[in-house]
One Martini backbone bead per residue (centre of mass of N, CA, C, O) as a GRO file, in nm:
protein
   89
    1UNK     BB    1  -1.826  -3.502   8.240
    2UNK     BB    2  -1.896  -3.779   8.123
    3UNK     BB    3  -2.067  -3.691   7.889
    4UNK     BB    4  -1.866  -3.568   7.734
    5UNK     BB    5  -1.664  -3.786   7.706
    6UNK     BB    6  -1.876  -4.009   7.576
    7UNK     BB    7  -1.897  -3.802   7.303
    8UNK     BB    8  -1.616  -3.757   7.238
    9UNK     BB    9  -1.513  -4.047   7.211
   10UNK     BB   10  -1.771  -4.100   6.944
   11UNK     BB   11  -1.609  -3.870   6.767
   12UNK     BB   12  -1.346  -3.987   6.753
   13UNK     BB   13  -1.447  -4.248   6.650
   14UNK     BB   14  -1.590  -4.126   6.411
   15UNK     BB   15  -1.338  -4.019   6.287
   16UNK     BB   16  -1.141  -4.294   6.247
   17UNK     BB   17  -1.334  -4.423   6.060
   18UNK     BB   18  -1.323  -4.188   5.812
   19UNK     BB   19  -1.045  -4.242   5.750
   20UNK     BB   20  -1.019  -4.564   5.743
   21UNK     BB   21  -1.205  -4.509   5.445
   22UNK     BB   22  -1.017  -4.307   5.304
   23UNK     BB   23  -0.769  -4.475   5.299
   24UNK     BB   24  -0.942  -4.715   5.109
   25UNK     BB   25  -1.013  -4.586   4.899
   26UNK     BB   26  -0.755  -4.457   4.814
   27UNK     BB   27  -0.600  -4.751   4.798
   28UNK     BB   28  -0.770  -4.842   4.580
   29UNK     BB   29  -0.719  -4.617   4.373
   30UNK     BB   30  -0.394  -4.654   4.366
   31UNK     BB   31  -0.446  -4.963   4.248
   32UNK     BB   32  -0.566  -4.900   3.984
   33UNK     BB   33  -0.395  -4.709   3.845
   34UNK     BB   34  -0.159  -4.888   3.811
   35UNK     BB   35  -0.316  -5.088   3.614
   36UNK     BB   36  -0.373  -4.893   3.411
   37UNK     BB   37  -0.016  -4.809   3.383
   38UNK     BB   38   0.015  -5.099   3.303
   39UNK     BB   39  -0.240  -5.167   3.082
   40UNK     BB   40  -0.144  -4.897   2.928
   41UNK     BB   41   0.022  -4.637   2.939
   42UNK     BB   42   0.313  -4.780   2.979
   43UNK     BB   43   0.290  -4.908   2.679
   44UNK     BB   44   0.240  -4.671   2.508
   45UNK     BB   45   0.541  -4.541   2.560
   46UNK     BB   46   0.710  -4.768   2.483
   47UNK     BB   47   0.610  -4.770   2.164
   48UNK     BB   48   0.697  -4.457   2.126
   49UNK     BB   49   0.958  -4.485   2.174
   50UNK     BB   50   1.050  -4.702   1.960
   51UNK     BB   51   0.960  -4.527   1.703
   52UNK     BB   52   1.158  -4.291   1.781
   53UNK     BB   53   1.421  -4.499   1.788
   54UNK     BB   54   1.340  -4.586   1.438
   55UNK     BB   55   1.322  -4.318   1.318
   56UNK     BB   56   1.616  -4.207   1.421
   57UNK     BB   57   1.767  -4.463   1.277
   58UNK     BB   58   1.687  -4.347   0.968
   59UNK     BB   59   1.790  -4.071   0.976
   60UNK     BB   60   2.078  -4.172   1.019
   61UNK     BB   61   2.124  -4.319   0.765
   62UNK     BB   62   2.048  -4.119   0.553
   63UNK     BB   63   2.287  -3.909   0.670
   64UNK     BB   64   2.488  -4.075   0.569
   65UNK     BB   65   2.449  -4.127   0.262
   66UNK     BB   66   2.424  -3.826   0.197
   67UNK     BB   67   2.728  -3.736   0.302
   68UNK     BB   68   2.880  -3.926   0.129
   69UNK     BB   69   2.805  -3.875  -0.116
   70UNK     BB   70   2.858  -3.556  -0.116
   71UNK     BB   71   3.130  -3.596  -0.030
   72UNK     BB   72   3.236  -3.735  -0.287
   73UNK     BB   73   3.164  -3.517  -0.510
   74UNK     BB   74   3.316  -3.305  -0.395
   75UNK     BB   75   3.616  -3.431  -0.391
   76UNK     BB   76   3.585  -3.456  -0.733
   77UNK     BB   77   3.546  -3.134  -0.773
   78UNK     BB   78   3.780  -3.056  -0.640
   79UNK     BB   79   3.977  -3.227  -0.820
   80UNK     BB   80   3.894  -3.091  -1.083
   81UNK     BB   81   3.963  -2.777  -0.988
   82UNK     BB   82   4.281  -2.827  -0.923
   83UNK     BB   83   4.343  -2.964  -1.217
   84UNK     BB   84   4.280  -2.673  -1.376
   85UNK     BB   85   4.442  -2.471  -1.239
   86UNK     BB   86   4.732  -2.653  -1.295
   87UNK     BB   87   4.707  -2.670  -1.566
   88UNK     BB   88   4.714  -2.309  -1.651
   89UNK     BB   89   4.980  -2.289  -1.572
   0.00000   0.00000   0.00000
């Protein structure tokens, strides 16, 4: 029984140490990722955001611009025909 124990203490341990390299290396990898995600993918979202959301407050102040426009001459239009047809009785 000695023999049996002293083998499986010994893959025990070799199990245990096999572990402990794939955790560090895990970890190792995982301090990379964020550094990556830090030193480039997370500036590039921020930019791409940036970039979208002066773009949309372009198109929002063109359609206010043009709305505005649009509004002004329909109500001089409905103006002149309420006038026409005013007149016209």
């Amino acid at each position: 029984m000695q023999i049996f124990r002293g083998r499986v203490e010994r893959v025990a341990e070799a199990a245990r140490a096999v572990q402990v390299r794939a955790y560090h290396r895990l970890w190792r990898a995982a301090g990379r990722w964020r550094e990556r995600d830090r030193a480039g993918a997370g500036d590039q979202r921020g930019v791409s955001t940036a970039e979208y959301a002066l773009l949309l407050a372009l198109v929002v102040v063109v359609l206010i611009t043009a709305l505005s426009t649009l509004g002004t001459a329909l109500r001089d239009r409905i103006a002149d025909l309420t006038d026409t047809i005013v007149n016209a009785q």
